[in-house]
VEXGU-914894 format. One line per field, with one value per residue (C-alpha): residue in three letters; chain; residue number from 1; x, y, z. Coordinates in steps of 0.1 Angstrom, whole numbers, plus 2048, in hexadecimal, padded with zeros to 3 digits. Example, Ala and Ser with C-alpha at 12.3 -4.5 7.8 and 13.67 -1.06 7.14 Angstrom:
<bavexs>
resn [Ala; Ser]
chain [A; A]
resi [1; 2]
xx [87B; 889]
yy [7D3; 7F5]
zz [84E; 847]
</bavexs>
This chain:
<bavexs>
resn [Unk; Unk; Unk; Unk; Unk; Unk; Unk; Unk; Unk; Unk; Unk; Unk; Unk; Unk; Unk; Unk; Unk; Unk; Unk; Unk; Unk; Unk; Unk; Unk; Unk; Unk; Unk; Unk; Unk; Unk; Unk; Unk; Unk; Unk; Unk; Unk; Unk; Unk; Unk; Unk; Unk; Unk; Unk; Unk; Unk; Unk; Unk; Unk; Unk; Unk; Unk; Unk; Unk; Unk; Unk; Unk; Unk; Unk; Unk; Unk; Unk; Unk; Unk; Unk; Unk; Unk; Unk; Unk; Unk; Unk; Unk; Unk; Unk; Unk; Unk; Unk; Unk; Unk; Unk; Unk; Unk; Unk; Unk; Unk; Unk; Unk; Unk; Unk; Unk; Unk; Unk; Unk; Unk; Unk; Unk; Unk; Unk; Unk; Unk; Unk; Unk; Unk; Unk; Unk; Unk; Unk; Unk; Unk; Unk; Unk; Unk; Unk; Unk; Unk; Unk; Unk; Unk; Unk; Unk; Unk; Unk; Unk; Unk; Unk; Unk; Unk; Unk; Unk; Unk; Unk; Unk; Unk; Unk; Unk; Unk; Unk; Unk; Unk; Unk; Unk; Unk; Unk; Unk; Unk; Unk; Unk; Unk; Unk; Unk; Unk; Unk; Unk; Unk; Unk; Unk; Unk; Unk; Unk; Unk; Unk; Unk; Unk; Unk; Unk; Unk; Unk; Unk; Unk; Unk; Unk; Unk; Unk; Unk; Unk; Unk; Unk; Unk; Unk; Unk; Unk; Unk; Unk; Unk; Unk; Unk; Unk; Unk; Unk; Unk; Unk; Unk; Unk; Unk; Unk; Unk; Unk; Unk; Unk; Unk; Unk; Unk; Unk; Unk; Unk; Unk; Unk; Unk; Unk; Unk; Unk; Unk; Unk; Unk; Unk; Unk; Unk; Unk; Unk; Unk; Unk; Unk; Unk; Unk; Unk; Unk; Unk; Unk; Unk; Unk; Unk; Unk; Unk; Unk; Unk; Unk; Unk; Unk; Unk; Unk; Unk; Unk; Unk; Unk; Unk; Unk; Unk; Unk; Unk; Unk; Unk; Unk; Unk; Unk; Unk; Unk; Unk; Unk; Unk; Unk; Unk; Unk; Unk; Unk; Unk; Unk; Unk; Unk; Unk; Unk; Unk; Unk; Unk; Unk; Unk; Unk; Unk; Unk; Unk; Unk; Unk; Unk; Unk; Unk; Unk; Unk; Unk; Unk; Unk; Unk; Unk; Unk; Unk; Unk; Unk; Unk; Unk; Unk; Unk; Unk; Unk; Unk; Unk; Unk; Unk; Unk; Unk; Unk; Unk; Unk; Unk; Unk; Unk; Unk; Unk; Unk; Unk; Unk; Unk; Unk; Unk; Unk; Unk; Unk; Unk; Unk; Unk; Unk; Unk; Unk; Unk; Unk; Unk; Unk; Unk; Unk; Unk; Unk; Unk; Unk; Unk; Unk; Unk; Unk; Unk; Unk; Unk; Unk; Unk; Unk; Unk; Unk; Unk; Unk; Unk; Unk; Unk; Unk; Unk; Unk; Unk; Unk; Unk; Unk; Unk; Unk; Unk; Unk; Unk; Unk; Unk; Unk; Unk; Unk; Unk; Unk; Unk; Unk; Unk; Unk; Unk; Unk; Unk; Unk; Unk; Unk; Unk; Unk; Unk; Unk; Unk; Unk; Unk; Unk; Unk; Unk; Unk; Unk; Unk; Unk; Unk; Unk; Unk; Unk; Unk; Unk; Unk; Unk; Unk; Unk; Unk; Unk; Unk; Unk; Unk; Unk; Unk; Unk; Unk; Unk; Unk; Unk; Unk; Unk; Unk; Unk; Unk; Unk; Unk; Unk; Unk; Unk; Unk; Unk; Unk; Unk; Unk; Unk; Unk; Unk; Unk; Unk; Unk; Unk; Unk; Unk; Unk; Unk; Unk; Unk; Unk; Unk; Unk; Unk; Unk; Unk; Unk; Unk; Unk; Unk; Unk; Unk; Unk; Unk; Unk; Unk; Unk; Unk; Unk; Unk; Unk; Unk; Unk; Unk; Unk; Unk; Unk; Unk; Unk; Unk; Unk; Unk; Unk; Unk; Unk; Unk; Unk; Unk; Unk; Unk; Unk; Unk; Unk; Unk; Unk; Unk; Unk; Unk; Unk; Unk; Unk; Unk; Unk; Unk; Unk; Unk; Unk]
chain [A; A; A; A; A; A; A; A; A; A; A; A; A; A; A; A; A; A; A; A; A; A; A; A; A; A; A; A; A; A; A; A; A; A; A; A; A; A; A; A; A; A; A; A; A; A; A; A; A; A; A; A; A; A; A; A; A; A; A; A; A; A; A; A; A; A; A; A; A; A; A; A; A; A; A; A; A; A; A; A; A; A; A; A; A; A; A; A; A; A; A; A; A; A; A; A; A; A; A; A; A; A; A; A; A; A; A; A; A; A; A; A; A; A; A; A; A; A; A; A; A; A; A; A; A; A; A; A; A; A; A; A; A; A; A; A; A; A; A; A; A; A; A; A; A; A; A; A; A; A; A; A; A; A; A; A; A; A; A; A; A; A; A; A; A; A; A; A; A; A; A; A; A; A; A; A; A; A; A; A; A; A; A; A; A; A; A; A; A; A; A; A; A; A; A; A; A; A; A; A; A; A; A; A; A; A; A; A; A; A; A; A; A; A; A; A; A; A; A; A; A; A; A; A; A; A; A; A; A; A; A; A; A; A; A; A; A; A; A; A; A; A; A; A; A; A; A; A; A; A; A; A; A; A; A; A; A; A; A; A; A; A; A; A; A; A; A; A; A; A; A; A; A; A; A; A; A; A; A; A; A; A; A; A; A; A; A; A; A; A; A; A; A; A; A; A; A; A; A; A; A; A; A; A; A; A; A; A; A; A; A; A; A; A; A; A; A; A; A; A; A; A; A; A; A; A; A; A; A; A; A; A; A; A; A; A; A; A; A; A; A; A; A; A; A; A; A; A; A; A; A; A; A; A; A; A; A; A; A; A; A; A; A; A; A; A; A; A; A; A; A; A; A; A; A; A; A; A; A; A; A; A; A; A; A; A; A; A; A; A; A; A; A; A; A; A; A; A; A; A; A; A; A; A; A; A; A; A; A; A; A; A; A; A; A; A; A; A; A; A; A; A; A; A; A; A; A; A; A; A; A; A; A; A; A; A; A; A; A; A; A; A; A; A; A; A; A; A; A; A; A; A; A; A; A; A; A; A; A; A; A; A; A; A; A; A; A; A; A; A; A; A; A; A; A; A; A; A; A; A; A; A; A; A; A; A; A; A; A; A; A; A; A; A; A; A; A; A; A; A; A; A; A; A; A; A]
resi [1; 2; 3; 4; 5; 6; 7; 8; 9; 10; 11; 12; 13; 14; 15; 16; 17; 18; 19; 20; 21; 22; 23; 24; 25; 26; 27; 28; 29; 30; 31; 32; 33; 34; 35; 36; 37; 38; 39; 40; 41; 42; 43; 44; 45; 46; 47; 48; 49; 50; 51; 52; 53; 54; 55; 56; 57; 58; 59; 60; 61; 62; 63; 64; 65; 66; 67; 68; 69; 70; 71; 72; 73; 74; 75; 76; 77; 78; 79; 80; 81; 82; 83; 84; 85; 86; 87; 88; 89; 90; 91; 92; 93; 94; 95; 96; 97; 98; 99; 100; 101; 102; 103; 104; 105; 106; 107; 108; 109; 110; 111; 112; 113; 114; 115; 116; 117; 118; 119; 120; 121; 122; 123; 124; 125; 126; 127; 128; 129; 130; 131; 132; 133; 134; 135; 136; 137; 138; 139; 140; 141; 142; 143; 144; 145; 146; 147; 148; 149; 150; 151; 152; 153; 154; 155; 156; 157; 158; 159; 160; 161; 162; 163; 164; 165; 166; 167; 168; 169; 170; 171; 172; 173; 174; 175; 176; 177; 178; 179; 180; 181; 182; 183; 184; 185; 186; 187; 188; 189; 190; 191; 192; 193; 194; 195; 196; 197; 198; 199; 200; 201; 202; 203; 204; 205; 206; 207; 208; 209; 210; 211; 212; 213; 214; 215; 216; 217; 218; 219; 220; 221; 222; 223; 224; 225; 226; 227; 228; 229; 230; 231; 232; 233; 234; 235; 236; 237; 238; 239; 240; 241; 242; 243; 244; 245; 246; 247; 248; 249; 250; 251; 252; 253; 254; 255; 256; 257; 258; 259; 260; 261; 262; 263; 264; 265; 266; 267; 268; 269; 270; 271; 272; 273; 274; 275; 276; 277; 278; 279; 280; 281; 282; 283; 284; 285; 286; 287; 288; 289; 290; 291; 292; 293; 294; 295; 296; 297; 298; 299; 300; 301; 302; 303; 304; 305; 306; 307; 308; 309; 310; 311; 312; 313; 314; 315; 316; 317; 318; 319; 320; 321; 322; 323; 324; 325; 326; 327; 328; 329; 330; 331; 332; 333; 334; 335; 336; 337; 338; 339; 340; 341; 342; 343; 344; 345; 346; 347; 348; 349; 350; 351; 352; 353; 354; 355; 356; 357; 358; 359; 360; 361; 362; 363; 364; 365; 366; 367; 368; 369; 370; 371; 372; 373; 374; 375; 376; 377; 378; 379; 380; 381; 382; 383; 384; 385; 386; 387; 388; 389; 390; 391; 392; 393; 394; 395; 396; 397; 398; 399; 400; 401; 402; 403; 404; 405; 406; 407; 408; 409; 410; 411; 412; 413; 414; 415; 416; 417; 418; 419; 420; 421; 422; 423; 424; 425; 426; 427; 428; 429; 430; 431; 432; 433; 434; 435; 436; 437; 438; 439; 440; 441; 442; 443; 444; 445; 446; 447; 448; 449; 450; 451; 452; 453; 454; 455; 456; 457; 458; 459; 460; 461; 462; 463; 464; 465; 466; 467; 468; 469; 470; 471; 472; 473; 474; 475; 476; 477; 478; 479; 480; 481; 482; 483; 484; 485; 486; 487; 488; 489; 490; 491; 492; 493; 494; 495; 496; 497; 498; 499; 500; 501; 502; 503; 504; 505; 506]
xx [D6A; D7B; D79; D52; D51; D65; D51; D2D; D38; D47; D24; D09; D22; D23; CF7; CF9; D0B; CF2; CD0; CE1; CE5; CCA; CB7; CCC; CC6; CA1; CA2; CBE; CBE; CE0; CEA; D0D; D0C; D2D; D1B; D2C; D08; D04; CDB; CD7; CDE; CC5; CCD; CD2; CB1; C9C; CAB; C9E; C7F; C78; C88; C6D; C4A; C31; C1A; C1E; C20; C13; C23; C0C; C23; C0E; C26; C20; C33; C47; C52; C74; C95; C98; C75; C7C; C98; C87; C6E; C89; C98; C7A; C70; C96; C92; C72; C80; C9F; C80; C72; C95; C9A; C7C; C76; C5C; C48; C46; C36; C2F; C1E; C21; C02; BFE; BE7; BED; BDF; BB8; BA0; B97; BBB; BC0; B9E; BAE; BD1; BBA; BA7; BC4; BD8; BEB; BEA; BF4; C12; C1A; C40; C51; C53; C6B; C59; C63; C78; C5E; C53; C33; C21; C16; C04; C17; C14; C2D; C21; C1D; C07; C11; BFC; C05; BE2; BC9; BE2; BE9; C02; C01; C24; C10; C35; C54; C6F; C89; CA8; C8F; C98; C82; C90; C84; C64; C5F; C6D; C5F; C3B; C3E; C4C; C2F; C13; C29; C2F; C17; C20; C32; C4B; C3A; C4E; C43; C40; C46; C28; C1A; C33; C2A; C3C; C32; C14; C15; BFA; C16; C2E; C1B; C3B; C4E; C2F; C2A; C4C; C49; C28; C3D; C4E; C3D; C20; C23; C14; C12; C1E; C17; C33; C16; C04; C13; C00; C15; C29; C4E; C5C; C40; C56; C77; C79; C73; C6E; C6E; C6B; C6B; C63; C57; C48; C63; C64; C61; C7E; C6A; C61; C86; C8C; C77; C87; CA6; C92; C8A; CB1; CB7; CA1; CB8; CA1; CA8; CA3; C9F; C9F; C98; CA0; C96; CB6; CAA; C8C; C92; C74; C70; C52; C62; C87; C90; CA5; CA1; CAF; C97; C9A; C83; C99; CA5; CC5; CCB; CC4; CDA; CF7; CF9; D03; D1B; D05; D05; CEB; CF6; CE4; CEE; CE1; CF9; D02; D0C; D18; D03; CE1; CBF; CAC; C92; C7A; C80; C68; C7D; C79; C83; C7A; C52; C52; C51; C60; C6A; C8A; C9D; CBA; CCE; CC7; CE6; CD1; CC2; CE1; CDD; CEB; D05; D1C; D14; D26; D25; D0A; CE9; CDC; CE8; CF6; CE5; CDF; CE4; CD7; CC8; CB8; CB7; CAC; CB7; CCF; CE2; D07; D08; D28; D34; D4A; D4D; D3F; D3E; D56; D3A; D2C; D38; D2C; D2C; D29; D0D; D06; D1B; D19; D31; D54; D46; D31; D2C; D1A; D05; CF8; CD5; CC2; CC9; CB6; CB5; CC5; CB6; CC5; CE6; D04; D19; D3F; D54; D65; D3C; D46; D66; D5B; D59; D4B; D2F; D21; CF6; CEF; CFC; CF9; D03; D05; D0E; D05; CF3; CDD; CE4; CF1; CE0; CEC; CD8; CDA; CD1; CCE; CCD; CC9; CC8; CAB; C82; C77; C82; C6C; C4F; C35; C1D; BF9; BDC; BE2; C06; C11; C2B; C41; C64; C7E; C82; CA4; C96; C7C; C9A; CAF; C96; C89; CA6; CB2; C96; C99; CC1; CB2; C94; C98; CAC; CA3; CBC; C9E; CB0; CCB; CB1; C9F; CBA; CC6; CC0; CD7; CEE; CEE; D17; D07; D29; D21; D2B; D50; D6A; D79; D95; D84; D67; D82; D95; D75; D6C; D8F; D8F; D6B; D78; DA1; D9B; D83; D9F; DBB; DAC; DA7; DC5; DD4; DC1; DCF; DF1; DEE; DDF; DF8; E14; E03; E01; E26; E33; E1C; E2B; E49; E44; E3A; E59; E73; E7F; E7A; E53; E40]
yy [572; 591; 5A4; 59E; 5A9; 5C6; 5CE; 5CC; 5E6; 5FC; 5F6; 5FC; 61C; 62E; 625; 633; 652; 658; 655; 66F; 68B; 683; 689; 6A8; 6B3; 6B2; 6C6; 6DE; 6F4; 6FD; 707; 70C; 727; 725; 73D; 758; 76D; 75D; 753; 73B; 753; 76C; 78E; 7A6; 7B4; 797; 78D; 7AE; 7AA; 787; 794; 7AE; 79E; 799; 781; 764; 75F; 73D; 739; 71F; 712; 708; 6F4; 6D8; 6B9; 69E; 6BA; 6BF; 6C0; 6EC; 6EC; 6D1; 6E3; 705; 6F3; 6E6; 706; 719; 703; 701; 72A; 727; 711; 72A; 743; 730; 728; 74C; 758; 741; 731; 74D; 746; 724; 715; 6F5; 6EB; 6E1; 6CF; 6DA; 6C1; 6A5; 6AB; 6C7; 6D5; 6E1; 6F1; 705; 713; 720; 730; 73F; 74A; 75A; 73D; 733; 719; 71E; 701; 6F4; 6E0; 6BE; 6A4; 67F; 663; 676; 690; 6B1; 6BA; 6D5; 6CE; 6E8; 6F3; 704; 71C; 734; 73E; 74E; 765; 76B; 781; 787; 78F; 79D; 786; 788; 777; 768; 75D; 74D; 746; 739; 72E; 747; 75F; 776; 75D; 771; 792; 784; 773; 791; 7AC; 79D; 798; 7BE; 7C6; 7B6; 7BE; 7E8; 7FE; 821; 81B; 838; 850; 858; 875; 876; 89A; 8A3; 8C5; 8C6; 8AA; 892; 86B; 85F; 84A; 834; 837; 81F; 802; 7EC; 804; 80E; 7EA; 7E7; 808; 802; 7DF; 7F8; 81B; 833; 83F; 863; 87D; 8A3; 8C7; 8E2; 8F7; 8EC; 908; 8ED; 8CD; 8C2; 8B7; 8AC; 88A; 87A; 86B; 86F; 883; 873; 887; 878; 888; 8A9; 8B9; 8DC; 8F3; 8F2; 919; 926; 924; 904; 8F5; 90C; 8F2; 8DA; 8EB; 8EC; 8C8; 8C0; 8D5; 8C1; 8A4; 894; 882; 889; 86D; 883; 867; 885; 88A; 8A5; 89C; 890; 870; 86B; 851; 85D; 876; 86E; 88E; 896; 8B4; 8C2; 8C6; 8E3; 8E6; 8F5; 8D6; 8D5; 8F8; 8EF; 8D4; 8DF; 8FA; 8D9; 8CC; 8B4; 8BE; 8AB; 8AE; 8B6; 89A; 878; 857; 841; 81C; 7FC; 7EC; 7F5; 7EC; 7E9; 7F8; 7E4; 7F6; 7EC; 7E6; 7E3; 7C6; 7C5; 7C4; 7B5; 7CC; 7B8; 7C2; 7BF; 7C6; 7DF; 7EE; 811; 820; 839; 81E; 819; 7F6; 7FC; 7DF; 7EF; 7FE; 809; 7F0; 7FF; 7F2; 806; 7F7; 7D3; 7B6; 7CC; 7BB; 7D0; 7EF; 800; 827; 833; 852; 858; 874; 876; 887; 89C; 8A3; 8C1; 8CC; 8EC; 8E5; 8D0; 8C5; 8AB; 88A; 87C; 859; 84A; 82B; 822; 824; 820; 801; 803; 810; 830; 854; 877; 889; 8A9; 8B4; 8BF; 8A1; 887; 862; 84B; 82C; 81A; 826; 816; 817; 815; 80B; 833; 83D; 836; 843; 844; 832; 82E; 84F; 853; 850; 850; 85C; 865; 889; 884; 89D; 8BF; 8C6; 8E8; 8F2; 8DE; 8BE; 89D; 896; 880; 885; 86B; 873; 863; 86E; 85B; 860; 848; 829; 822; 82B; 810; 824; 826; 818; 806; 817; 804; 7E9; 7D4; 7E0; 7CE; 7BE; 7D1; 7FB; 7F1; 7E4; 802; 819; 808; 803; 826; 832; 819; 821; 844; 83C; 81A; 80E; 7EE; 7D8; 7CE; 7DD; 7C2; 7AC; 7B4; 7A8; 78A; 76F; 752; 762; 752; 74F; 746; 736; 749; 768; 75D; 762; 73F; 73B; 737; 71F; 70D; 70C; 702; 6E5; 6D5; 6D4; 6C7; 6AC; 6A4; 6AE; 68C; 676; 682; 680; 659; 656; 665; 64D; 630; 63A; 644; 61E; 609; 61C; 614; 5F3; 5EF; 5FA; 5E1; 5C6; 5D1; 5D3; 5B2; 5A4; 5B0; 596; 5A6; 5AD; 59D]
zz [95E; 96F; 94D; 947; 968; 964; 940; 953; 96E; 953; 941; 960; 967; 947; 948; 96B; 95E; 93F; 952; 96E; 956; 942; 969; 96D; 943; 94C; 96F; 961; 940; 930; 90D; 902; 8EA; 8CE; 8B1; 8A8; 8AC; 8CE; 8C1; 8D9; 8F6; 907; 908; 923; 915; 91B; 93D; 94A; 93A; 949; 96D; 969; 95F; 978; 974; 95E; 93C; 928; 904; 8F0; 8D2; 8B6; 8A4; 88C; 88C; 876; 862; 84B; 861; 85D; 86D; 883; 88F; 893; 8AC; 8C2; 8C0; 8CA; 8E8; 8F5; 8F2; 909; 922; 928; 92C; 948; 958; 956; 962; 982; 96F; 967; 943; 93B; 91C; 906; 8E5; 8CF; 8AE; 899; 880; 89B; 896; 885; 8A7; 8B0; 88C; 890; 8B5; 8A7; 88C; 8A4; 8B6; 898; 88D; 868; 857; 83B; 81F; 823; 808; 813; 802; 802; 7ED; 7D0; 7D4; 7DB; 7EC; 7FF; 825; 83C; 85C; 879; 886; 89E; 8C4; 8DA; 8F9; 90E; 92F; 948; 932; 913; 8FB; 8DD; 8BE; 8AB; 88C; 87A; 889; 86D; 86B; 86F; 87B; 89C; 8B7; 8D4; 8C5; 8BF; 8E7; 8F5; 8E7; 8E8; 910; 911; 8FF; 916; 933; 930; 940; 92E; 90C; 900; 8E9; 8CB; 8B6; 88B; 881; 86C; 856; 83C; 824; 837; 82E; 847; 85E; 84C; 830; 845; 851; 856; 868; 87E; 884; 894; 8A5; 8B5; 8CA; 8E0; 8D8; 8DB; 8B8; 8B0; 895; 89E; 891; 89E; 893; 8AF; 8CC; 8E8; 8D6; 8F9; 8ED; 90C; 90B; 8EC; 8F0; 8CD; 8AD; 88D; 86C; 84D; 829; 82F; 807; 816; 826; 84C; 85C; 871; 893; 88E; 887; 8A9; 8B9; 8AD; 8C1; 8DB; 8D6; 8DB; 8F5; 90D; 902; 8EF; 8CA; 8A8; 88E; 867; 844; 82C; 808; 7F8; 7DA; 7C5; 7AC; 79A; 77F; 76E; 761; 75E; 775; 794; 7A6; 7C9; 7E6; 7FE; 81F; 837; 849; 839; 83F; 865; 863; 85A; 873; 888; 877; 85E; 838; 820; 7FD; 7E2; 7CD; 7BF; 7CB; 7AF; 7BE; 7A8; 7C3; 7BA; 7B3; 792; 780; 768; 746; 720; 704; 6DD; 6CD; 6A9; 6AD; 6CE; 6F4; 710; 732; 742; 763; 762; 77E; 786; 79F; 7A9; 7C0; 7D6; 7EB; 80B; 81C; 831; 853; 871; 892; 8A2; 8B2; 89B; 87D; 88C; 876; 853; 836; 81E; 81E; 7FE; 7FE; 7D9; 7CF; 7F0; 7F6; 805; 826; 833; 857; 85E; 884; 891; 8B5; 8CB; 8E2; 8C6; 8B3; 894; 88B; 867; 868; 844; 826; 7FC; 7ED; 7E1; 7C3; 7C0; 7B4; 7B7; 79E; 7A2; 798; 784; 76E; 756; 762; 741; 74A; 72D; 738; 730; 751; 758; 775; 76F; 778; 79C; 7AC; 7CE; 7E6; 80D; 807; 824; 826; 84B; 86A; 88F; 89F; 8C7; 8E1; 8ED; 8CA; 8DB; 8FA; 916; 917; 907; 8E7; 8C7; 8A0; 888; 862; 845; 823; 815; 81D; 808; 817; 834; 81E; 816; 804; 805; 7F2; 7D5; 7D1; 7F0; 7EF; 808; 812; 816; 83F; 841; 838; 858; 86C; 861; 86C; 889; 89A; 896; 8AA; 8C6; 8CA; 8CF; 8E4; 8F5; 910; 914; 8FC; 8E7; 8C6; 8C5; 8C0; 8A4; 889; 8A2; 88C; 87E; 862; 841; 835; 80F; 7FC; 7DA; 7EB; 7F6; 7DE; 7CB; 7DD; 800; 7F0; 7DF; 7FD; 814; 7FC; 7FB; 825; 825; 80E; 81C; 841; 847; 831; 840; 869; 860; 84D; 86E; 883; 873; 875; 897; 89C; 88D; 89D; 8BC; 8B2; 8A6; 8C6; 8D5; 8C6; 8CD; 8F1; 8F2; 8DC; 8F4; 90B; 92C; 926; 940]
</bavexs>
């Protein structure tokens, strides 16, 4: 009697204990973050934001339900990311999540507000089928409202939350200025990278021609594949430019790759002449990397044409990068026909600092020269290693004040295109670029949050030891922990027993 007694207190406590913190779970919000990218932790960035909005902002989820597990997950995910907005905020950020999927009347309003539907694989009864989903949000702040038309899964959610409120919530965005008169690519010609730009920035074109242009409104200068030469009182502006203590962001062309017609040639507009007064010298060669793209190429065989995919080393890809904000989160970065950039000091009042780099295996060649597509390449084609493609001079560049230069030795890979010539680039060359200019224009933290997203660790890119080492634990670890446990059990038990069979156990 005293045991079932003792059992039903034990019981009505451990109840008592699980409705009290699931009372305290639902007045209190915490998350223990143990990534190794801390995602599921705000930023400094996005606490200041939400300390500094100030009137409130309504989120309207449109997310649709009884989907796969990854999308079920990425909805939990996103509305335990809003409450922590609204715990961190006082309450000023409030949200509600809709289903579209429920009735015809809610698909036709997250339609009207920017939210369409996307077709997900979903697994059913030994089959695959399509099913339309909504994943999207809707900020609005007053009478501002921002439209998040896909959240997925993996993607940078923080990024997104945050730099929409910012958005609504500035009064006078930072101008940054795109250097413009000597064939540089437009504006128009960059539609990704203007997309990003235009979160944070007042983005505008500028002619050093133009005596009434006022420099000291940008917090930056952009230049980007310059093709006519630049005159000497205009790169004295630019001087001028750094000695306020402004920043310089340079996507170079030294040289001129051009498929068509098989050729390289250098390219000289005066820029590199300027830059290497200060220390930065942008050779006049073509990288070759192992780690390349490739080029669609026709071949002949017997009476039939076919196409076929060869890689070209003349399109470096990109993979390692200095830990910087500027470069924190690259994966890969394509830069085609890249050029390798020395630094060699010329004043003691600057440092440079190396932030992207070509693979364990890569080369030089010097122009002019004649592109052999068919090539047959060898590992003795690349002896170098670690060529440097971007970097950042800070200091007293000109004069006194504290400036910084960023160059790198690519203008190509930013560049959309226009018209029928233009094409996607890949997310990472609008990251790369993008969060150059906010490390040299924005103060706000927002750069780290761009590539904040959940890192893939893919097994096909460890080496066979590790996976075979990783699949042996996954497989001995569980056996060996219950062949522990029963060990552990039957000792216990033994010296039970044994207890009890000595003669002066009571």
């Amino acid at each position: 009697m005293k045991n079932k007694k003792s059992i039903l207190t034990y019981l009505l406590l451990i109840i008592g204990v699980i409705i009290l913190v699931n009372i305290l779970a639902d007045r209190f919000f915490l998350r223990l973050d143990f990534t190794g990218d801390k995602r599921y932790t705000l930023s400094k960035a996005t606490r200041d934001i939400l300390g500094s909005i100030n009137e409130t902002v309504t989120v309207t989820a449109y997310f649709s339900e009884e989907l796969p597990a990854d999308f079920a997950r990425l909805r939990r995910d996103f509305k335990e990311e809003l409450i922590e907005y609204s715990t961190r905020s006082k309450g000023k950020v409030m949200f509600e999540f809709i289903n579209p999927n429920k009735d015809e009347a809610s698909q036709q309003k997250a339609m009207q507000e920017g939210i369409n539907p996307v077709l997900i694989n979903v697994r059913e009864k030994d089959q695959v089928k399509q099913q339309k989903a909504y994943l999207g949000a809707v900020v609005h702040y007053g009478d501002r409202k921002e439209v998040i038309p896909l959240i997925q899964p993996g993607a940078a959610m923080e990024y997104s939350l945050s730099t929409s409120i910012k958005k609504m919530s500035v009064e006078n965005k930072p101008k940054i200025a795109f250097l413009d008169g000597h064939k540089e690519n437009s504006l128009n010609s960059m539609i990704q990278v203007m997309q990003s730009l235009s979160v944070l920035y007042d983005v505008e074109p500028v002619n050093l021609n133009d005596t009434a242009a006022n420099p000291e409104k940008y917090k930056t200068l952009v230049i980007v594949d310059p093709k006519d030469s630049i005159p000497a009182y205009q790169l004295r502006r630019l001087d001028d430019f750094l000695a306020m203590g402004k920043n310089i962001y340079i996507a170079m062309n030294r040289v001129n790759g051009n498929l068509q017609t098989s050729s390289g040639t250098v390219v000289n507009t005066g820029l590199e002449q300027w830059l290497e007064k200060k220390g930065i010298r942008v050779n006049p060669n073509f990288i070759i990397d192992q780690n390349c793209g490739k080029v669609t190429v026709n071949q002949q065989q017997g009476y039939m044409t076919f196409q076929s995919s060869m890689n070209f080393p003349y399109l470096p890809n990109i993979t390692k990068f200095a830990s910087t904000p500027a470069t924190r989160g690259l994966t890969s970065v394509a830069l085609p026909f890249a050029s390798s950039i020395d630094f060699f000091a010329v004043n003691k009042e600057v440092s440079f600092t190396a932030l992207a780099f070509t693979s364990g295996k890569s080369g030089t060649e010097n122009p002019p020269l004649t592109f052999n597509i068919s090539r047959n390449w060898q590992q003795q084609d690349f002896p170098l290693s670690n060529l440097t493609v971007c970097g950042e001079l800070s200091g007293k560049i000109v004069g006194n004040a504290n400036s910084r230069l960023i160059v790198t030795s690519d203008g190509d890979f930013p560049v959309n295109g226009e018209g029928q010539q233009a094409r996607q680039i890949p997310p990472d060359n609008v990251n790369f670029m993008v969060n150059a200019i906010d490390w040299l224009s924005d103060d706000t933290g927002l750069i780290d949050l761009r590539t904040k997203e959940v890192t893939s660790r893919p097994l096909d890119q460890m080496d066979d030891g590790k996976k075979l080492l990783l699949k042996y634990l996954n497989f001995l670890v569980p056996i060996l922990l219950i062949i522990g446990f029963g060990i552990f059990r039957w000792q216990s038990r033994r010296n039970t027993r044994m207890k009890r069979m000595n003669e002066n156990y009571i």
